[in-house]
VOPAGU-2260 file (C-alpha; in pm, 1 decimal, decimal comma):
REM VOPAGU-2260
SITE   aa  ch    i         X         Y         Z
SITE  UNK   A    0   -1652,9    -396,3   -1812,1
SITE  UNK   A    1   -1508,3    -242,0   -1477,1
SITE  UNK   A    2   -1199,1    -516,0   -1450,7
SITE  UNK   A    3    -930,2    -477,4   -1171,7
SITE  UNK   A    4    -686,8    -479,4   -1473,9
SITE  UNK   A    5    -891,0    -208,2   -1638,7
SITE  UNK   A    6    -911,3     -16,3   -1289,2
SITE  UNK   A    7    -544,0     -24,1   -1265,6
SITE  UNK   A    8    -495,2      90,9   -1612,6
SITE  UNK   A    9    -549,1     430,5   -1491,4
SITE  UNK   A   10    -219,2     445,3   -1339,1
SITE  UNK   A   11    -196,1     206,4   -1209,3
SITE  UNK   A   12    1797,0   -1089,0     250,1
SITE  UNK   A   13    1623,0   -1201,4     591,3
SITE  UNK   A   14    1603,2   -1467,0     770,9
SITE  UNK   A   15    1337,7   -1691,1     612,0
SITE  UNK   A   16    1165,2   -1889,3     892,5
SITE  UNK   A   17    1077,3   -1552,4    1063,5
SITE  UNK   A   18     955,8   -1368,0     721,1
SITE  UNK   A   19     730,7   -1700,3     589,0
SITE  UNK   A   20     356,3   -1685,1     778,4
SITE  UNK   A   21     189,8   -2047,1     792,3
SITE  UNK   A   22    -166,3   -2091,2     783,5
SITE  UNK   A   23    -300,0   -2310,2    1033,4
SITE  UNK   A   24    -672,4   -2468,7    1096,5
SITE  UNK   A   25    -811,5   -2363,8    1444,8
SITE  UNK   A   26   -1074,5   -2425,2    1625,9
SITE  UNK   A   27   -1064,4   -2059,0    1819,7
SITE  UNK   A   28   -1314,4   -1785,9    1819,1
SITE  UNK   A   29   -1128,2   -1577,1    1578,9
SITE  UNK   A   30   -1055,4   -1817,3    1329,4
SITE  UNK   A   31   -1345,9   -1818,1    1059,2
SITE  UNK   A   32   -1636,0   -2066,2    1130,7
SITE  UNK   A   33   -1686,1   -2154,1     794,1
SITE  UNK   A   34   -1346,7   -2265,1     664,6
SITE  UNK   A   35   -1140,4   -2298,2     996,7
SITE  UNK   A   36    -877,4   -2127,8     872,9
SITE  UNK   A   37    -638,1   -1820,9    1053,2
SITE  UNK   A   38    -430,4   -1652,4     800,9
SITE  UNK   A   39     -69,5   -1497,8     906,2
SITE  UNK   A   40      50,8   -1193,8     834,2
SITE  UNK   A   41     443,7   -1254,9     771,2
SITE  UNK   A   42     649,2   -1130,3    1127,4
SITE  UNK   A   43     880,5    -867,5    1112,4
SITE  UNK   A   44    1271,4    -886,4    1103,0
SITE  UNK   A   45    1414,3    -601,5    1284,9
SITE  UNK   A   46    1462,8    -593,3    1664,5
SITE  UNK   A   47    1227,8    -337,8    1746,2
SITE  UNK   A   48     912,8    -462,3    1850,4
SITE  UNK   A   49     603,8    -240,8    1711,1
SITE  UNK   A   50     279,2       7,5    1793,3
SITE  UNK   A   51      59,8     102,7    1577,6
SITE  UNK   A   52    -246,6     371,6    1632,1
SITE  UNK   A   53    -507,0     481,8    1392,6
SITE  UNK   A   54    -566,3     873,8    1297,0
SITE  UNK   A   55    -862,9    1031,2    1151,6
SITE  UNK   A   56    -777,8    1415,0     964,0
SITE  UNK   A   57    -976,9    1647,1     805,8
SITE  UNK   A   58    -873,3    1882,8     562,6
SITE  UNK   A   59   -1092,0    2197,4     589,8
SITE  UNK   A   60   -1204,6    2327,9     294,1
SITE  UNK   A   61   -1115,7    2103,8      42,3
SITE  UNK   A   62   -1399,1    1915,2    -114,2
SITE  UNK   A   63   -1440,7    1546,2     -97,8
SITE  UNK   A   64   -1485,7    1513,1    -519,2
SITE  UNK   A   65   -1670,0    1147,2    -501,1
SITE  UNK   A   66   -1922,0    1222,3    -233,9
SITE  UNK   A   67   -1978,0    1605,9    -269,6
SITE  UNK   A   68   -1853,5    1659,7     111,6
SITE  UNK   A   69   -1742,0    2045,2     164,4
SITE  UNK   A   70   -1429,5    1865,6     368,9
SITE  UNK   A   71   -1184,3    1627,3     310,2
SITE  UNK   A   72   -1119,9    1342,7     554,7
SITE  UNK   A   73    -837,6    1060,5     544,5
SITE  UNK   A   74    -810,7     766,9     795,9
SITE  UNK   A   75    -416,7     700,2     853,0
SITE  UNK   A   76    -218,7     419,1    1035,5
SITE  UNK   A   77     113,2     480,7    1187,5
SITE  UNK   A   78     349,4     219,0    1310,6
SITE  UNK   A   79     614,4     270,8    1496,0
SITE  UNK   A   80     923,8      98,2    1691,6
SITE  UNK   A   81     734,5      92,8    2023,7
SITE  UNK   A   82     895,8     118,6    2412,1
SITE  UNK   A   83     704,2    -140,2    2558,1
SITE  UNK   A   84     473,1    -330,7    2514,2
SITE  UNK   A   85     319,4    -532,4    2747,7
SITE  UNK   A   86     -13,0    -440,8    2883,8
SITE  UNK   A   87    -148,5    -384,7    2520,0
SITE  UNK   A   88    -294,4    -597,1    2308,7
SITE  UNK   A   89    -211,8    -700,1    1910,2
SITE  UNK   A   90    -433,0    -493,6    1692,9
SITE  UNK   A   91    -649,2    -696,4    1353,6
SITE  UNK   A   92    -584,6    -646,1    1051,0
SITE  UNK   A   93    -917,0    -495,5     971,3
SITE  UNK   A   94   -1192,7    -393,0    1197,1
SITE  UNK   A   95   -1486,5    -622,9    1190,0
SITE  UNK   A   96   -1703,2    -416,4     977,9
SITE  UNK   A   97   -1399,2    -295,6     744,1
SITE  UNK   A   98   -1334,7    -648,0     710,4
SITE  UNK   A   99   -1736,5    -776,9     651,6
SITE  UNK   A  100   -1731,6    -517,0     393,2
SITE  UNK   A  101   -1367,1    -615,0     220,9
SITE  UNK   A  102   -1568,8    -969,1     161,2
SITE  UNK   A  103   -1743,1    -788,0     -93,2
SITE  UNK   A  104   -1450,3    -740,0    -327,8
SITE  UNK   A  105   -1352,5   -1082,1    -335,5
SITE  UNK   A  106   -1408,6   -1122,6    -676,9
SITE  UNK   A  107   -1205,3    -833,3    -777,8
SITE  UNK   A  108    -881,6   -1032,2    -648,0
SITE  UNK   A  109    -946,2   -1284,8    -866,1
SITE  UNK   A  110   -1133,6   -1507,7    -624,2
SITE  UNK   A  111   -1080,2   -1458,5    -316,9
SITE  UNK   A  112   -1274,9   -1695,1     -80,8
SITE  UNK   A  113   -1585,6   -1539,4      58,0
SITE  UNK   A  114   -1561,7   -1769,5     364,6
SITE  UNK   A  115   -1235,8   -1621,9     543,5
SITE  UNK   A  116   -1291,6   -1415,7     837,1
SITE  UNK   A  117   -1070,5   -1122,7     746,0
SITE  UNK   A  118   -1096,7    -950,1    1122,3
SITE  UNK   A  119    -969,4   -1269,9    1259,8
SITE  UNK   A  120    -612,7   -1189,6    1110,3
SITE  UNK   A  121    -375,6   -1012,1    1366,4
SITE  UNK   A  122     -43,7    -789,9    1263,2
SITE  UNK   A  123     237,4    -807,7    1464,7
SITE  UNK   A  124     212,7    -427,9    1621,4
SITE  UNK   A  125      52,4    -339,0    2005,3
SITE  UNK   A  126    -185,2    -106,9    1961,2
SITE  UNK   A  127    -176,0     266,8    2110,7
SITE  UNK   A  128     177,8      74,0    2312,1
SITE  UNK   A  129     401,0     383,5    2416,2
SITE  UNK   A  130     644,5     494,8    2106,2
SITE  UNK   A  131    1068,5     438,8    2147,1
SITE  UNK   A  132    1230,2     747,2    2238,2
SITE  UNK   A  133    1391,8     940,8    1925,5
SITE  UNK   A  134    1373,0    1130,9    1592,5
SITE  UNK   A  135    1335,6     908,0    1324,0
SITE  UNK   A  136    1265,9     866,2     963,0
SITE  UNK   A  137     927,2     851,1     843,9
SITE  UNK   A  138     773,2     709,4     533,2
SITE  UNK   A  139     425,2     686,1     375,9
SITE  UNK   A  140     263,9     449,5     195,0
SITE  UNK   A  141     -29,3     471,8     -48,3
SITE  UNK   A  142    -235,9     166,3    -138,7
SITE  UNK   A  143    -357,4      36,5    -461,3
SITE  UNK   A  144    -646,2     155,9    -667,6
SITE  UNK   A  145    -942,2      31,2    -444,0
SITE  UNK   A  146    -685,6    -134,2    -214,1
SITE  UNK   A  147    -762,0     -49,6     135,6
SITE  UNK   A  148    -412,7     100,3     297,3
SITE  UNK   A  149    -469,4    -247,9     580,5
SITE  UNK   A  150    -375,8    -428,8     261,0
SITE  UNK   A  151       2,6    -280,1     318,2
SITE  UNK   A  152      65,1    -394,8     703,4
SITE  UNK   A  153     311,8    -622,4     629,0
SITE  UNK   A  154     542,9    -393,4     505,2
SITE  UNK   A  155     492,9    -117,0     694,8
SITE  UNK   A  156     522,4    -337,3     976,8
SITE  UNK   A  157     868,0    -455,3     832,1
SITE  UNK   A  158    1014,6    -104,6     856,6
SITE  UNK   A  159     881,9      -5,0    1172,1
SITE  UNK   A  160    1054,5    -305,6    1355,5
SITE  UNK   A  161    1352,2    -174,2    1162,7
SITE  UNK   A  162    1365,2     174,5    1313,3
SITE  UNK   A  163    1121,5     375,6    1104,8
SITE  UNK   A  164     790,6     513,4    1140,8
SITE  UNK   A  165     541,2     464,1     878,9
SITE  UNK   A  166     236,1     612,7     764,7
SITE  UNK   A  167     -12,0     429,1     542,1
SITE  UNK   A  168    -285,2     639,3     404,4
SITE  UNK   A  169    -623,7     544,6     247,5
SITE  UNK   A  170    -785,5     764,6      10,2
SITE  UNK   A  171   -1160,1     749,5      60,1
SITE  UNK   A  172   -1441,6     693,3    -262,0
SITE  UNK   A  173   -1177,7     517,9    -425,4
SITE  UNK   A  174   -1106,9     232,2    -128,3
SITE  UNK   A  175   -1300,2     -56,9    -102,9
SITE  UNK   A  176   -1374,7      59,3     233,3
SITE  UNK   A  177   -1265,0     258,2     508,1
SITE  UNK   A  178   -1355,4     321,6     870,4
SITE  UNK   A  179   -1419,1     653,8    1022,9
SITE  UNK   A  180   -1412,5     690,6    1442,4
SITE  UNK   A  181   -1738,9     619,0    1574,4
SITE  UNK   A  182   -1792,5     306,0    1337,1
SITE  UNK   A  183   -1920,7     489,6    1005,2
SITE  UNK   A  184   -1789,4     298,5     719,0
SITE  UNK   A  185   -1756,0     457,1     355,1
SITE  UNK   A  186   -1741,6     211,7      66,1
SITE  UNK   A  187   -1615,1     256,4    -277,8
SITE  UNK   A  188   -1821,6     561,9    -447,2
SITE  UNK   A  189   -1582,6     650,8    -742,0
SITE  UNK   A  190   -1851,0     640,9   -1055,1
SITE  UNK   A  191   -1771,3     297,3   -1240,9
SITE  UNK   A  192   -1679,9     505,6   -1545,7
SITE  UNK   A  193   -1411,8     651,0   -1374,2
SITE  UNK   A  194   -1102,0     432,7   -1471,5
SITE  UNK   A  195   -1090,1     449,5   -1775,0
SITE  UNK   A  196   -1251,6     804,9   -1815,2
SITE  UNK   A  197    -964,7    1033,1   -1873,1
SITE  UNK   A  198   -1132,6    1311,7   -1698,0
SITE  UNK   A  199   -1215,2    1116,2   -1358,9
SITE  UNK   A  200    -897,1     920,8   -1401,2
SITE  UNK   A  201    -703,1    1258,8   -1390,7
SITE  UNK   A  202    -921,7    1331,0   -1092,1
SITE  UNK   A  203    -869,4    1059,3    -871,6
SITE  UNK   A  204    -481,0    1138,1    -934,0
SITE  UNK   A  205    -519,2    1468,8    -844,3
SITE  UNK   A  206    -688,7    1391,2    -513,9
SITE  UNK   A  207    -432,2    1145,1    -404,0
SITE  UNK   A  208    -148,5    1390,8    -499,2
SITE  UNK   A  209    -347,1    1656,5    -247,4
SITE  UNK   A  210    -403,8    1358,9      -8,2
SITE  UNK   A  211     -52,0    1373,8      54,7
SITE  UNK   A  212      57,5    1678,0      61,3
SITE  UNK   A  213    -208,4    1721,6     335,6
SITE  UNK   A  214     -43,1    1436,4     507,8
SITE  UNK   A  215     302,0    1591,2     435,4
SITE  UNK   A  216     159,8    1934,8     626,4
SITE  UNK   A  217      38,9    1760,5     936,0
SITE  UNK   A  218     338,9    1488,1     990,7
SITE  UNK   A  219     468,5    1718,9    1328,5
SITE  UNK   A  220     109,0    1653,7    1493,5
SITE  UNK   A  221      43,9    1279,9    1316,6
SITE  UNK   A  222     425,2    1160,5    1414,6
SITE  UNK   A  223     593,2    1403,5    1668,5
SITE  UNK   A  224     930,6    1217,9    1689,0
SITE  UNK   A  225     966,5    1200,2    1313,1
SITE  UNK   A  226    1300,4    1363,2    1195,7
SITE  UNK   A  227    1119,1    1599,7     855,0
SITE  UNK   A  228    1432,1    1634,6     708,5
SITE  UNK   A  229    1440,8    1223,7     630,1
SITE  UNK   A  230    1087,5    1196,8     475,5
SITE  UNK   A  231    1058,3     899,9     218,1
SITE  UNK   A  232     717,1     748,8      28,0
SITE  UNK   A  233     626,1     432,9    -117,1
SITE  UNK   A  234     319,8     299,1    -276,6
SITE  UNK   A  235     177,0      41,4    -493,2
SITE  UNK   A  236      13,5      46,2    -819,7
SITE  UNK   A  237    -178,9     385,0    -813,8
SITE  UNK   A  238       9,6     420,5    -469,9
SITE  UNK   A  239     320,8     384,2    -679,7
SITE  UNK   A  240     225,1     671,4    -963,3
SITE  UNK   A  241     152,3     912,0    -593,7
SITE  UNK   A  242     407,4     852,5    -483,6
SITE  UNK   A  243     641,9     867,9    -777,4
SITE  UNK   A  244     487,8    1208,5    -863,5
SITE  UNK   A  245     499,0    1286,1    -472,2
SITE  UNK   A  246     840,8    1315,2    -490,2
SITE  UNK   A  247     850,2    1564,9    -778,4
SITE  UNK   A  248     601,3    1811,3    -621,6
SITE  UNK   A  249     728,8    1799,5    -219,6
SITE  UNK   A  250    1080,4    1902,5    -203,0
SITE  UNK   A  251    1087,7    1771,0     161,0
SITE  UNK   A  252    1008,3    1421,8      51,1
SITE  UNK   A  253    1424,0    1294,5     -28,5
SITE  UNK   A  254    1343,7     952,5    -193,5
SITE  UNK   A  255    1060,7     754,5    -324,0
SITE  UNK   A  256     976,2     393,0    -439,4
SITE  UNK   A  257     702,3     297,6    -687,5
SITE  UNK   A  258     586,2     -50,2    -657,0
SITE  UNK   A  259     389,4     -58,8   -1027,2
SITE  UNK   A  260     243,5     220,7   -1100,5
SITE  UNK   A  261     207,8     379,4   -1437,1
SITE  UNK   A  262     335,3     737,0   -1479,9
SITE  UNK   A  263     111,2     859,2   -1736,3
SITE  UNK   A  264    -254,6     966,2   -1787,4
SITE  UNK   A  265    -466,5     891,9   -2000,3
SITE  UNK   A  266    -540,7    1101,4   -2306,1
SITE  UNK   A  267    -825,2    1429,2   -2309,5
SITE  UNK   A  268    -828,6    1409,8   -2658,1
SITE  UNK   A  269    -897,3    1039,1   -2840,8
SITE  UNK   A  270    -631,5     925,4   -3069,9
SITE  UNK   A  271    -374,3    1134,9   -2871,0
SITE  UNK   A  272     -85,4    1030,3   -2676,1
SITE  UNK   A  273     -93,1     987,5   -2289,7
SITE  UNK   A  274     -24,4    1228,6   -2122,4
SITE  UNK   A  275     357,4    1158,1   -1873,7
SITE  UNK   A  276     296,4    1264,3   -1496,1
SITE  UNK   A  277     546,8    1574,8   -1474,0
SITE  UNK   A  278     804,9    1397,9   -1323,6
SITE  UNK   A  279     859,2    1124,4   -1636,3
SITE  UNK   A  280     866,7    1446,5   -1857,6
SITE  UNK   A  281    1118,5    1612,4   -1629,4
SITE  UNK   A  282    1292,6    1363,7   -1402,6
SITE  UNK   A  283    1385,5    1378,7   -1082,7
SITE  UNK   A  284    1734,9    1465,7    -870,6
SITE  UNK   A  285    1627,7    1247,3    -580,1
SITE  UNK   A  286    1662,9     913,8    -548,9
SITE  UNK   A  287    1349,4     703,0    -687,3
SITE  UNK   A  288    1332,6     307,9    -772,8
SITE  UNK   A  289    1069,9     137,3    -984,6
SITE  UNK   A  290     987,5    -201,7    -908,5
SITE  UNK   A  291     774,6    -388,5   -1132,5
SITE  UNK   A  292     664,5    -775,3   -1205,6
SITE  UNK   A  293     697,1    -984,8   -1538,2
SITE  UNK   A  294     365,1   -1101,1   -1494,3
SITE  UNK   A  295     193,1    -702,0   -1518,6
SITE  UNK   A  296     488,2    -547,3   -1696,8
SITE  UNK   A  297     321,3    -387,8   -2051,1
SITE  UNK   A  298     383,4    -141,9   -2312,6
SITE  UNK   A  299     244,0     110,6   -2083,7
SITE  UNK   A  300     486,4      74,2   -1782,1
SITE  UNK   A  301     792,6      45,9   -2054,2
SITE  UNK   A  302     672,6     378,7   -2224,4
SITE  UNK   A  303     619,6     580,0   -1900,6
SITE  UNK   A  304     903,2     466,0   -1703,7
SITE  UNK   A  305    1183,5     453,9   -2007,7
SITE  UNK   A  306    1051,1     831,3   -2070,5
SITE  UNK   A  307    1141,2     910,8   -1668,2
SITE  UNK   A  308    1500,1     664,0   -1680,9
SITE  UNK   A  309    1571,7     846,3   -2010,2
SITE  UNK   A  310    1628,0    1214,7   -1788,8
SITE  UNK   A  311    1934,9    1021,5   -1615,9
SITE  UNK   A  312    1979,3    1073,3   -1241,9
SITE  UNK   A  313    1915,9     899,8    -937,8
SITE  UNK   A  314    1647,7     666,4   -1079,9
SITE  UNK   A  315    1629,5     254,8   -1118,8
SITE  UNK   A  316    1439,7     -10,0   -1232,0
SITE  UNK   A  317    1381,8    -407,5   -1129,6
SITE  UNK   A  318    1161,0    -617,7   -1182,6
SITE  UNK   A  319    1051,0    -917,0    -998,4
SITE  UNK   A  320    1038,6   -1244,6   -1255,5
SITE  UNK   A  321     797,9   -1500,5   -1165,9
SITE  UNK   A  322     548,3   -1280,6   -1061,7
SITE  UNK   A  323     196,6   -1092,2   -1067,9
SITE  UNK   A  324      64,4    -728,1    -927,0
SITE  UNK   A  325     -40,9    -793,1    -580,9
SITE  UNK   A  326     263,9    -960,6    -447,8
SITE  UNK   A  327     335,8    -616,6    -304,6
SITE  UNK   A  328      50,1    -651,3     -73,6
SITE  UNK   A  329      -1,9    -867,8     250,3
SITE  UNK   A  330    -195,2   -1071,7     -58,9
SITE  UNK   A  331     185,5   -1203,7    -125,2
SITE  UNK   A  332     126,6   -1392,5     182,9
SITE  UNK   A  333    -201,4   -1460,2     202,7
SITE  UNK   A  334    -276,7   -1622,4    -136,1
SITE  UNK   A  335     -53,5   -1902,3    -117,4
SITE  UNK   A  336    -173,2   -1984,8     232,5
SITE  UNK   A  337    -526,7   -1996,8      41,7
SITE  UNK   A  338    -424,8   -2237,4    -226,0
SITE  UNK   A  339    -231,8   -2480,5      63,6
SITE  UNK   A  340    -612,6   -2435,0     230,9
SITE  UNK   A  341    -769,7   -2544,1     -84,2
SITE  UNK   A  342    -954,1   -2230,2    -105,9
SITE  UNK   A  343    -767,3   -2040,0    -432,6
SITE  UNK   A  344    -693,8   -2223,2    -751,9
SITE  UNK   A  345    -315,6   -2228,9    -846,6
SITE  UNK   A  346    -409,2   -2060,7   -1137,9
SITE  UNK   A  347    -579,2   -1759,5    -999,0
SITE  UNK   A  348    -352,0   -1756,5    -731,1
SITE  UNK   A  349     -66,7   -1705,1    -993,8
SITE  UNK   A  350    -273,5   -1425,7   -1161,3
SITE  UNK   A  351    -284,0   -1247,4    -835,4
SITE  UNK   A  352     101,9   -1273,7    -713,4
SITE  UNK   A  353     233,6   -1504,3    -943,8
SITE  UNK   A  354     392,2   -1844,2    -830,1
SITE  UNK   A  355     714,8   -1713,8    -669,3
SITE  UNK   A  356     729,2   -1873,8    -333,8
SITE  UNK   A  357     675,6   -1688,5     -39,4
SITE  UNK   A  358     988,9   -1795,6      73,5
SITE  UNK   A  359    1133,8   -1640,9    -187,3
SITE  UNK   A  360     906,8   -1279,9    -243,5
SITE  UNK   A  361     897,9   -1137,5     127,0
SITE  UNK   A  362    1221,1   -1151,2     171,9
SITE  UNK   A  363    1284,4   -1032,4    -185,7
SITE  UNK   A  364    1087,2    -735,5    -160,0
SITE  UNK   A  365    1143,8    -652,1     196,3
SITE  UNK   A  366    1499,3    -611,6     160,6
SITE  UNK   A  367    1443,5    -411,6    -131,0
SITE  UNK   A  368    1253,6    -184,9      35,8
SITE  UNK   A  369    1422,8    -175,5     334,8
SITE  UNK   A  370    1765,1    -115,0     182,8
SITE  UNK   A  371    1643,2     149,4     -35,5
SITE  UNK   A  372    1535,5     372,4     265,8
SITE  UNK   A  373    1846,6     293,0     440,8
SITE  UNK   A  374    2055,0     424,4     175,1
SITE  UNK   A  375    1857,2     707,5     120,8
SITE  UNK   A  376    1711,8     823,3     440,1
SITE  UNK   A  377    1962,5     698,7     692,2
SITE  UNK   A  378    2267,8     882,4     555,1
């Protein structure tokens, strides 16, 4: 059975008034009609306030390997510390039809209400507002097996107020959905087989390792006042194996954080070993920190990372206690607001992110994040 455990197998301090979101009931347009209820995206700490535009890129001449296109396309958001911002208006979430479609893979995240209108959730950024002068460092973030990169606005949003500019990246056939200019939606089209198929595992790797250093190639036209010599990545789950093995293959990336994600693939051969990502069979001599939960942690995470820790150098683990996979996501936030609604169970909201408090896991994880990039990108 295609599980979301089984998917992820294949790689897989603030103030705290301002970081906690509160759901509320409404009676407005954009709040759902069927349950009433607005969910909050947590706000931002840092004093900047924050734009955010959406980029669509093609990469000529490098197949598409889940739907057979001769080209490969990505859909990126950037946010960004922004000059002003009046005149412009708070961008969702998700797009109506991204979000219609995200409905669909409720059950995947262990029972998520099929009521909630996703599009009527707003992030904190201005969309298309004019950029603050200045070169600054840039990171990128790459979402969660099927996780569409909206799932990460939180965060991103987090940095950007704090100076930096941020790129979040889906990787199409493998995303629940994603949203191409013009309206066109693509939904998940990775084969079923795929996760635990060490070929097509392998594959989807691959293509998210190319995804990037695509990205990487075009960051002068995607963020023009991004200083390239402070380039950082972060990810989560699969996001967190890219961008852990992101940093080994891009010399211009300088540091890297890898929010659980394995660091090993999964045998050719049955009975054999897996198979460590180069960097856990070489290291690294740039700053990377893994960040894990009690509630995932397994045998796989402690072989793979040990075998990268064991090579010495900049390279540390944590690990979050009270705590499940998706509390690295804007579902941190979200799920608990869902059980207060009475529309998650306390049990499968604990499977999801655990039962840390909010209170207790934005700021936890923001700062960090946050601090991380400040030691190693700021200097």
């Amino acid at each position: 059975m295609w599980t979301r455990r089984s998917f992820l197998a294949l790689t897989s301090l603030t103030s705290l008034s301002a970081a906690m979101p509160r759901a509320t009931a409404s009676t407005s347009t954009s709040a759902s009609p069927s349950t009433g209820l607005q969910l909050r995206l947590p706000a931002p700490t840092g004093r900047h306030r924050t734009g955010v535009r959406t980029l669509h890129l093609i990469e000529r001449g490098r197949p598409d390997p889940w739907d057979g296109s001769a080209d490969r396309e990505l859909m990126l958001t950037v946010f960004y510390p922004a000059a002003a911002t009046r005149g412009y208006r708070l961008a969702p979430q998700m797009t109506p039809r991204a979000a219609e479609s995200f409905k669909g893979f409720g059950a995947w995240y262990h029972h998520l209400p099929a009521g909630v209108d996703w599009a009527a959730t707003r992030t904190h950024s201005y969309a298309d507002a004019p950029p603050l002068p200045g070169r600054r460092p840039v990171v990128l973030y790459s979402p969660g097996g099927t996780d569409p990169r909206t799932l990460g606005t939180g965060l991103a949003e987090e940095l950007a107020s704090h100076g930096y500019i941020v790129v979040t990246i889906d990787h199409p056939g493998e995303t629940s959905e994603v949203e191409f200019p013009n309206g066109r939606l693509r939904q998940l089209d990775m084969p079923p087989t795929a996760p635990m198929d060490p070929v097509l595992s392998r594959l989807m790797l691959t293509t998210r390792f190319a995804d990037v250093r695509f990205v990487l190639s075009q960051l002068p036209r995607i963020a023009p006042a991004a200083d390239l010599r402070r380039i950082g990545i972060y990810g989560h789950s699969a996001g967190g194996a890219t961008a852990s093995q992101a940093l080994y293959d891009n010399r211009q990336v300088k540091s890297a954080i890898n929010l659980e994600g394995y660091l090993d693939f999964l045998p050719l051969t049955p009975g054999q070993p897996n198979e460590l990502y180069p960097i856990a069979q070489h290291g690294t001599d740039r700053p990377l920190l893994l960040t894990g939960t009690d509630g995932y942690r397994d045998s796989r995470f402690d072989n793979s990372w040990s075998a990268l820790l064991a090579h010495g150098g900049p390279v540390r683990r944590t690990e979050i206690a009270n705590a499940n996979h998706w509390i690295f996501t804007d579902l941190g936030a979200i799920a608990p607001q869902l059980q207060t609604a009475g529309l998650m169970t306390a049990s499968d909201r604990t499977t999801l992110i655990g039962a840390l408090p909010p209170t207790r896991s934005i700021p936890l994880i923001r700062s960090q994040v946050r601090s991380f990039f400040d030691r190693t990108l700021r200097c």
